[in-house]
PyMOL commands that place a pseudoatom at each C-alpha (Angstrom):
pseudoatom trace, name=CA, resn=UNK, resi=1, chain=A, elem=C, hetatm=0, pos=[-35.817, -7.537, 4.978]
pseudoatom trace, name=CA, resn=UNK, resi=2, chain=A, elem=C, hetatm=0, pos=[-32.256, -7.990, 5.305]
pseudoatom trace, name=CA, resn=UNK, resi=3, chain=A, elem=C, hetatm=0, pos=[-30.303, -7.012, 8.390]
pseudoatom trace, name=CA, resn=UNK, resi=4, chain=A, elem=C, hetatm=0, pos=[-26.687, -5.683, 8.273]
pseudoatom trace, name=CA, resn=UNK, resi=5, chain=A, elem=C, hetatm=0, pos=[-24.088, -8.175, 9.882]
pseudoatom trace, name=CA, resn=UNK, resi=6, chain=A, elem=C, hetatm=0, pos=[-22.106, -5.635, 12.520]
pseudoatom trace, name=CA, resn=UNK, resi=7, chain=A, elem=C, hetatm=0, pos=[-18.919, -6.316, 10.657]
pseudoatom trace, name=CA, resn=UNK, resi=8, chain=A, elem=C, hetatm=0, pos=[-20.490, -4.145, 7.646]
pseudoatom trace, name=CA, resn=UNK, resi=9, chain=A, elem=C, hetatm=0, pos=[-22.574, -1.806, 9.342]
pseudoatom trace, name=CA, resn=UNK, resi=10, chain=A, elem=C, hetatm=0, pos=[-19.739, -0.808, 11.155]
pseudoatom trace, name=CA, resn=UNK, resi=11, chain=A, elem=C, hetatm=0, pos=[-17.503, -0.880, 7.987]
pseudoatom trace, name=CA, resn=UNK, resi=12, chain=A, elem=C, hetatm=0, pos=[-20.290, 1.241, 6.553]
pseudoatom trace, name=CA, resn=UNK, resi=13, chain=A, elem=C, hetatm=0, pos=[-19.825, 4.243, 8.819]
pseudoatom trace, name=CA, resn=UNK, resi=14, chain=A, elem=C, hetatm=0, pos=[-16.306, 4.306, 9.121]
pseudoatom trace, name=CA, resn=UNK, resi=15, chain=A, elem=C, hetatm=0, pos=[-14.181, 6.108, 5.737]
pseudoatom trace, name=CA, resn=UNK, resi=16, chain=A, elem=C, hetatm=0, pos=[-12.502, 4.118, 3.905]
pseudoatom trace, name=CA, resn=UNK, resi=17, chain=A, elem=C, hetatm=0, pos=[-8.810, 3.844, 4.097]
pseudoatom trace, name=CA, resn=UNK, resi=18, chain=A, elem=C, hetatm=0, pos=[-6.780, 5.496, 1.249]
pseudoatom trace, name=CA, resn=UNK, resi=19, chain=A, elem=C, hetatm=0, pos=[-3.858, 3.228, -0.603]
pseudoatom trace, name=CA, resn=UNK, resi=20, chain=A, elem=C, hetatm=0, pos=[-2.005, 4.674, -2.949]
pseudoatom trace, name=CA, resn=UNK, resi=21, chain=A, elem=C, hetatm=0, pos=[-0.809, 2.132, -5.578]
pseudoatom trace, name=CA, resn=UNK, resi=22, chain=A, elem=C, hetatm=0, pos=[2.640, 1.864, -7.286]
pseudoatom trace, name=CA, resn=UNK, resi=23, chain=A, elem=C, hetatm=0, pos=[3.209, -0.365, -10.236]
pseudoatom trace, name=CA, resn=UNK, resi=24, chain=A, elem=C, hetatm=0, pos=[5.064, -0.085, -13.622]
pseudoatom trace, name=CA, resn=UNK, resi=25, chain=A, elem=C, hetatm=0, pos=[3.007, -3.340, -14.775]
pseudoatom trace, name=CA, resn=UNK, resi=26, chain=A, elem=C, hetatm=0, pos=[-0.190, -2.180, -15.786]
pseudoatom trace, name=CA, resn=UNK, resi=27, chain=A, elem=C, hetatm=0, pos=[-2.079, -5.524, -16.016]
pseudoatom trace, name=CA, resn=UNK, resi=28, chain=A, elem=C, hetatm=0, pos=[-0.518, -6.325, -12.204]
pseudoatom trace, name=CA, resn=UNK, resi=29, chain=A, elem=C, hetatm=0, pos=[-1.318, -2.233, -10.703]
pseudoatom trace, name=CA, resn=UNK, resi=30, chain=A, elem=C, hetatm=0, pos=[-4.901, -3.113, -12.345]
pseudoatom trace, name=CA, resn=UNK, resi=31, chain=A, elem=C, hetatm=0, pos=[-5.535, -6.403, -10.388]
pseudoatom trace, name=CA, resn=UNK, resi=32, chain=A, elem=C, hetatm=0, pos=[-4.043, -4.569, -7.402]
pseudoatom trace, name=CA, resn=UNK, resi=33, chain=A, elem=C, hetatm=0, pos=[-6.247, -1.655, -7.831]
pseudoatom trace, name=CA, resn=UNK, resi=34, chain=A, elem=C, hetatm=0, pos=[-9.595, -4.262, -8.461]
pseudoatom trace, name=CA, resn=UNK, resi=35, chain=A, elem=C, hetatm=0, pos=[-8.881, -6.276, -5.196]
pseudoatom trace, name=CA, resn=UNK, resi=36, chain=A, elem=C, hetatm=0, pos=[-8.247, -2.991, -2.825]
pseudoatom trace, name=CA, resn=UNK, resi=37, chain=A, elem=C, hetatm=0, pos=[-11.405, -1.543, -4.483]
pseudoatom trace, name=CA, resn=UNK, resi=38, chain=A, elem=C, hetatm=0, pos=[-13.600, -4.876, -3.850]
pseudoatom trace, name=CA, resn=UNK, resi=39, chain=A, elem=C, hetatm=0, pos=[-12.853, -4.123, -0.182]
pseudoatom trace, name=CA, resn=UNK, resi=40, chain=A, elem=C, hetatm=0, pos=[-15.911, -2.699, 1.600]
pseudoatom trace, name=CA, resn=UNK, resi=41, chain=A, elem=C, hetatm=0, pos=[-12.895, -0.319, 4.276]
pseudoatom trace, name=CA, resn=UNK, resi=42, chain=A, elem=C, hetatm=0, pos=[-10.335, 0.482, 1.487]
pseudoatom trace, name=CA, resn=UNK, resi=43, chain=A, elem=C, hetatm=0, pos=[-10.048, 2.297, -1.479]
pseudoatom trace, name=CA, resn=UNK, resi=44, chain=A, elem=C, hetatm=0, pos=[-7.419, 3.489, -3.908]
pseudoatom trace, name=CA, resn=UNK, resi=45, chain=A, elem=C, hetatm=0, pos=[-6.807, 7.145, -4.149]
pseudoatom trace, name=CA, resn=UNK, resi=46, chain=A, elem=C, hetatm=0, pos=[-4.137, 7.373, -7.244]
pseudoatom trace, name=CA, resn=UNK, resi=47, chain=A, elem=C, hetatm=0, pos=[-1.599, 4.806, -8.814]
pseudoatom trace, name=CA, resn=UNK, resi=48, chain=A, elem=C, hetatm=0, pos=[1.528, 5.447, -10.583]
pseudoatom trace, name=CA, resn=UNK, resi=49, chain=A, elem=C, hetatm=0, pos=[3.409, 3.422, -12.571]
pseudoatom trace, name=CA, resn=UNK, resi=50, chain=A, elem=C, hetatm=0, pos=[7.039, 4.903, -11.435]
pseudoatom trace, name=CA, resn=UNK, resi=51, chain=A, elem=C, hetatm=0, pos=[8.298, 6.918, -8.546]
pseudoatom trace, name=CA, resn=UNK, resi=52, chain=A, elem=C, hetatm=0, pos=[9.071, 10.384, -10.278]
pseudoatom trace, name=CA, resn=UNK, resi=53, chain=A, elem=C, hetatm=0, pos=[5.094, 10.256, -10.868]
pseudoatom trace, name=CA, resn=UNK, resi=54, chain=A, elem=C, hetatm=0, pos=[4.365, 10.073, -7.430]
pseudoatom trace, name=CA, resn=UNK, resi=55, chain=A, elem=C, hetatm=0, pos=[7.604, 12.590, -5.872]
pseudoatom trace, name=CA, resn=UNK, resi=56, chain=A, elem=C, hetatm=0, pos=[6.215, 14.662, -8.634]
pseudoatom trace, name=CA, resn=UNK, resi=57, chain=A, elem=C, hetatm=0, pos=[3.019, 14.830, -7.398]
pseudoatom trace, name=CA, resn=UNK, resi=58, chain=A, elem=C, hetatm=0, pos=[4.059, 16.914, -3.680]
pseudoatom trace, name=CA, resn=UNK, resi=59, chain=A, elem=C, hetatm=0, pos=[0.981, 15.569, -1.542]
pseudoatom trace, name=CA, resn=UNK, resi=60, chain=A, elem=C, hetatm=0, pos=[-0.547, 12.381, -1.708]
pseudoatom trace, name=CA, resn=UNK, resi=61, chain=A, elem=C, hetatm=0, pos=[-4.424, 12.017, 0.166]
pseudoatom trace, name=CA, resn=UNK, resi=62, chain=A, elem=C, hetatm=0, pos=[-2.917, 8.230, 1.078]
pseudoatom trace, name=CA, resn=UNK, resi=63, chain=A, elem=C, hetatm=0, pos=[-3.514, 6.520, 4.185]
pseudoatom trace, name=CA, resn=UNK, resi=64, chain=A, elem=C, hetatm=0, pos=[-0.595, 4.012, 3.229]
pseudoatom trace, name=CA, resn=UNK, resi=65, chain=A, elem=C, hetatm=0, pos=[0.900, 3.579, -0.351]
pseudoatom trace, name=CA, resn=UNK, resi=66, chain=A, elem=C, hetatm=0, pos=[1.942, 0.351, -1.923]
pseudoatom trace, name=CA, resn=UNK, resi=67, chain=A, elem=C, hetatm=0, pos=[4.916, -0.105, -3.886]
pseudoatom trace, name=CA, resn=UNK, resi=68, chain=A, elem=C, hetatm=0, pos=[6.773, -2.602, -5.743]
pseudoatom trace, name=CA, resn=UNK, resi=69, chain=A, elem=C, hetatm=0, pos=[10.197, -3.104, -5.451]
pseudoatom trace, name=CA, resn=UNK, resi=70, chain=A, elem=C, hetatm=0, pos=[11.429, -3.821, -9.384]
pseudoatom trace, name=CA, resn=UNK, resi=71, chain=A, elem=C, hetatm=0, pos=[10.186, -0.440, -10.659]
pseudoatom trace, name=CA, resn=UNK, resi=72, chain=A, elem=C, hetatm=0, pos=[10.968, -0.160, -14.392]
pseudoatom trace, name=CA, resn=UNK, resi=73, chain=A, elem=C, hetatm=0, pos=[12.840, 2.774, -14.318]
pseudoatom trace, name=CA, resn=UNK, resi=74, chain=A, elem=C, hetatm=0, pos=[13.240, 3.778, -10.684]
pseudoatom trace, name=CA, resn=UNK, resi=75, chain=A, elem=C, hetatm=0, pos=[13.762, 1.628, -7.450]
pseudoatom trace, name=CA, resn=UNK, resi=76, chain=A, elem=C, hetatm=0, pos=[11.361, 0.905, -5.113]
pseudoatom trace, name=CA, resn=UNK, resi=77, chain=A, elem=C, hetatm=0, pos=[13.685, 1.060, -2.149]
pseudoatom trace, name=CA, resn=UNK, resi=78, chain=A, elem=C, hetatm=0, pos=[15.061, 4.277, -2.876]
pseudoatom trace, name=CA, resn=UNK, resi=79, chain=A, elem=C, hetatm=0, pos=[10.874, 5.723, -3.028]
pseudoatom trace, name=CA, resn=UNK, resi=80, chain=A, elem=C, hetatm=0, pos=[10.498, 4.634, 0.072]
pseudoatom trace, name=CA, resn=UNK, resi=81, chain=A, elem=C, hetatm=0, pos=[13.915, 6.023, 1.200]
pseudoatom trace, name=CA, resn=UNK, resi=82, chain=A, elem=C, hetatm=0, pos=[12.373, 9.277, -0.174]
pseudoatom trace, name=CA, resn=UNK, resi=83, chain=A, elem=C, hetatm=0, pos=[9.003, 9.278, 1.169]
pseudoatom trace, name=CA, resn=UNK, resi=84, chain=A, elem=C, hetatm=0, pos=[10.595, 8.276, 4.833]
pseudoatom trace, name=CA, resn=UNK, resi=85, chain=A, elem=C, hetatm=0, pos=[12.267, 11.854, 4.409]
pseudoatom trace, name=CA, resn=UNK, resi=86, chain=A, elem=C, hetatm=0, pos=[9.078, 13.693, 2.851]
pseudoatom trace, name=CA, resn=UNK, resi=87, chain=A, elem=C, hetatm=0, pos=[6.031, 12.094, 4.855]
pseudoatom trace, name=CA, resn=UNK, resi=88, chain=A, elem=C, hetatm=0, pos=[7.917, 10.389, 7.228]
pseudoatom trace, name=CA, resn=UNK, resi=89, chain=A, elem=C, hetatm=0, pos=[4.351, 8.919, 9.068]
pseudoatom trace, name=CA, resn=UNK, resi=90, chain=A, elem=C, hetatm=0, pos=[3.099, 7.423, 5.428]
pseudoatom trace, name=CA, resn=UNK, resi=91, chain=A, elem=C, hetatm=0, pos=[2.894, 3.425, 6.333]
pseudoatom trace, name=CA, resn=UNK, resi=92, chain=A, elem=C, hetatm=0, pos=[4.189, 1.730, 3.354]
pseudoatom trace, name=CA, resn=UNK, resi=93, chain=A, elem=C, hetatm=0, pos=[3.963, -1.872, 1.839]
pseudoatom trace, name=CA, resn=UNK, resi=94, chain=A, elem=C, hetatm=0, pos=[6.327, -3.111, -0.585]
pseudoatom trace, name=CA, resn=UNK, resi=95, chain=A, elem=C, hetatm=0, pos=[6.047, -6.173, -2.783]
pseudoatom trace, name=CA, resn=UNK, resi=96, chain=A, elem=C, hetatm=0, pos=[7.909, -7.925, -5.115]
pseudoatom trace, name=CA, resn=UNK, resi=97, chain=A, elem=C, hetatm=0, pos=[8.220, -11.360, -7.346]
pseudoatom trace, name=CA, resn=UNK, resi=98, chain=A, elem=C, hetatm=0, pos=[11.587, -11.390, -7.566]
pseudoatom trace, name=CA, resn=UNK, resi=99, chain=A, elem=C, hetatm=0, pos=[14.593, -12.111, -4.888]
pseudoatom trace, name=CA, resn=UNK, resi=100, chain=A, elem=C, hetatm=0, pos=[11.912, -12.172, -2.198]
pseudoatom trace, name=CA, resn=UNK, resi=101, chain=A, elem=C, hetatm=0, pos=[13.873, -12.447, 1.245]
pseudoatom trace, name=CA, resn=UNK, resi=102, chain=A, elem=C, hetatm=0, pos=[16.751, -9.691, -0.115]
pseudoatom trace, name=CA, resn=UNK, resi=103, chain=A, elem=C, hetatm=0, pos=[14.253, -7.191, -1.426]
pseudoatom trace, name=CA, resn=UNK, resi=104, chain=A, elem=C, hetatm=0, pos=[11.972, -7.813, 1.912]
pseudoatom trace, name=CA, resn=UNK, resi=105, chain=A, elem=C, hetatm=0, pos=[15.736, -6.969, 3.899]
pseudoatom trace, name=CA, resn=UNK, resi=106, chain=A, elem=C, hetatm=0, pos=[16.272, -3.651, 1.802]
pseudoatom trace, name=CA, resn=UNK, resi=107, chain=A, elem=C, hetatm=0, pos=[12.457, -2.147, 1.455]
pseudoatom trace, name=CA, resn=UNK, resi=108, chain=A, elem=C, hetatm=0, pos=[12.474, -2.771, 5.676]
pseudoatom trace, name=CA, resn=UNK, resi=109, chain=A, elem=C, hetatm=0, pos=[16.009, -1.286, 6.208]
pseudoatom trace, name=CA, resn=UNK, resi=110, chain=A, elem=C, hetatm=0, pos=[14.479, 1.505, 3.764]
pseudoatom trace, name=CA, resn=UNK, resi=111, chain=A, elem=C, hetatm=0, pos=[11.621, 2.019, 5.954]
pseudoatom trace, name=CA, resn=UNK, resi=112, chain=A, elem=C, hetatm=0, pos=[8.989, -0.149, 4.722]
pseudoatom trace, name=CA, resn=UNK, resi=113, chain=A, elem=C, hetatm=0, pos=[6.458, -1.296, 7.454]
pseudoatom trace, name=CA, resn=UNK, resi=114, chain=A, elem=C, hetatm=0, pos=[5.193, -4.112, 5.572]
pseudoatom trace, name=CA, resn=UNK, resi=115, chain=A, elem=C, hetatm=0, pos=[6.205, -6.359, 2.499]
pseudoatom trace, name=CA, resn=UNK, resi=116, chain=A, elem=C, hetatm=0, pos=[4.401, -9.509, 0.776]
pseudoatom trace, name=CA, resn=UNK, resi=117, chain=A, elem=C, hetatm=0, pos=[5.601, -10.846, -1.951]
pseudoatom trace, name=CA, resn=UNK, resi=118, chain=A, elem=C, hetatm=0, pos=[3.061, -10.929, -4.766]
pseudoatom trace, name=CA, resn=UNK, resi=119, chain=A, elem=C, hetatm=0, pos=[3.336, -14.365, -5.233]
pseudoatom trace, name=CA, resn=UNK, resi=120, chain=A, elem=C, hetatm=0, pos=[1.110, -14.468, -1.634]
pseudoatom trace, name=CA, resn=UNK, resi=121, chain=A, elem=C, hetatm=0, pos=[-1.601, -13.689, -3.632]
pseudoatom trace, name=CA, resn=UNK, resi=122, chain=A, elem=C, hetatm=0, pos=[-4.595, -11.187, -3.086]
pseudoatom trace, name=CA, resn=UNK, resi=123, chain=A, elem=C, hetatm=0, pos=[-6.113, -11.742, -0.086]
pseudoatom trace, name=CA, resn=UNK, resi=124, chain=A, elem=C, hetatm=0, pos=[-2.404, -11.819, 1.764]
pseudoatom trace, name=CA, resn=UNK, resi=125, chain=A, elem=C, hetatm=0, pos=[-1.857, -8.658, 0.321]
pseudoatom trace, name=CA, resn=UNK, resi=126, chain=A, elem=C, hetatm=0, pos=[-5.186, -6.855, 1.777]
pseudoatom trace, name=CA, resn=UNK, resi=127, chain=A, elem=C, hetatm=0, pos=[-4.065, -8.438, 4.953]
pseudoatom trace, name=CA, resn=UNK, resi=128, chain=A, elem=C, hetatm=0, pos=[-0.891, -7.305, 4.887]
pseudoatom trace, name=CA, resn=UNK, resi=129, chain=A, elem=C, hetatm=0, pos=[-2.346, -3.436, 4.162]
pseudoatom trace, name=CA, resn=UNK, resi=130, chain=A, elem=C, hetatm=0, pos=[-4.678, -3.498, 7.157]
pseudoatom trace, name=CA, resn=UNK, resi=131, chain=A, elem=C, hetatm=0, pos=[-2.116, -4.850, 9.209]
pseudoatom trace, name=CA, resn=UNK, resi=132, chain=A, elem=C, hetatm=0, pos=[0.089, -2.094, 8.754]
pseudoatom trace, name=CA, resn=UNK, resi=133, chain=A, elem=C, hetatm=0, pos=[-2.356, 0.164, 8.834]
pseudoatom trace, name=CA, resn=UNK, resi=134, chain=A, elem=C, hetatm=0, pos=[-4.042, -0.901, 12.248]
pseudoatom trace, name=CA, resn=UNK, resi=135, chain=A, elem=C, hetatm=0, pos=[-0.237, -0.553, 13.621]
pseudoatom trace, name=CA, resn=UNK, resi=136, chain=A, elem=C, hetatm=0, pos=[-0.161, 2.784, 12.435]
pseudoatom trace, name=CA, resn=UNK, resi=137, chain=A, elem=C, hetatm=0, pos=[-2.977, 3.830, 14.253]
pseudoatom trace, name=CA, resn=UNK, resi=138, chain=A, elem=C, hetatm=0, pos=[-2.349, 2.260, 17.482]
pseudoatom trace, name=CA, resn=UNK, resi=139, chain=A, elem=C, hetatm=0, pos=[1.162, 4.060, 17.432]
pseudoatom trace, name=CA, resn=UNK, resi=140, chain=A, elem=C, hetatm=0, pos=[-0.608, 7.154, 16.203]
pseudoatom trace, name=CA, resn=UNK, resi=141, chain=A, elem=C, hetatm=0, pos=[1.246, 7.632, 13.172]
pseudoatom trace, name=CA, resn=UNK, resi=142, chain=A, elem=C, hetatm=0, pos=[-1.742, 8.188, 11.027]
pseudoatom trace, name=CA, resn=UNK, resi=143, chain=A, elem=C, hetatm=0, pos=[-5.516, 9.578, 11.943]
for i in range(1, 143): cmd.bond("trace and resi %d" % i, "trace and resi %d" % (i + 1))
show_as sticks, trace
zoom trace
């Protein structure tokens, strides 16, 4: 007989947080989507691979959404401009490779609550999305 550690049994009974995942590479939004799915208190609920997919889309069931920055034929930034106006309480991560410390600079001043850059790696970035979500819950931005 094996007993449940508390961490998981508590995991267990909670729902899982919802990310929403936004990537135009579909190799990268697929390793994304793998290591938030491998997590016993997340879960993806959608991906896109630009923003007019997800404006298009008029709700989202996200807890927090996940966006690059270098969007192939939309900017990241000016999503999260856009979803600051339409859900203004939807925590949002960005990431990038590229020009890490400007793009961090314009996805905050857009309204980003978190960024990592994807060179962090995996495990930084599921950090980074609980993070942001536990602050969104203490301030009571998000059920």
């Amino acid at each position: 007989m094996t007993l449940a550690s508390p961490i998981s049994a508590s995991t267990s009974q909670k729902r899982k947080q919802r990310v929403f995942v936004v990537e135009d590479h579909p190799l990268m939004r697929r390793s994304i989507v793998e290591a938030i799915d491998r997590e016993p208190d997340l879960m993806t609920c959608g991906q896109a691979a630009d923003a007019s997919e997800v404006l298009a889309l008029g709700s989202l069931e996200a807890d927090i959404l996940l966006t690059d920055i270098q969007l192939k034929s939309s900017s990241g930034v000016d999503l999260i401009k856009d979803l600051r106006v339409r859900l203004p309480g939807l925590p949002i991560v960005a990431t990038t490779m590229f020009d890490v410390r400007r793009n961090e600079r314009l996805a905050r001043e857009a309204g980003a609550a978190g960024f990592v850059s994807k060179s962090d790696g995996p495990d930084r970035l599921i950090a980074k999305i609980r993070e942001v979500l536990e602050k969104a819950r203490e301030s009571g931005e998000r059920d």
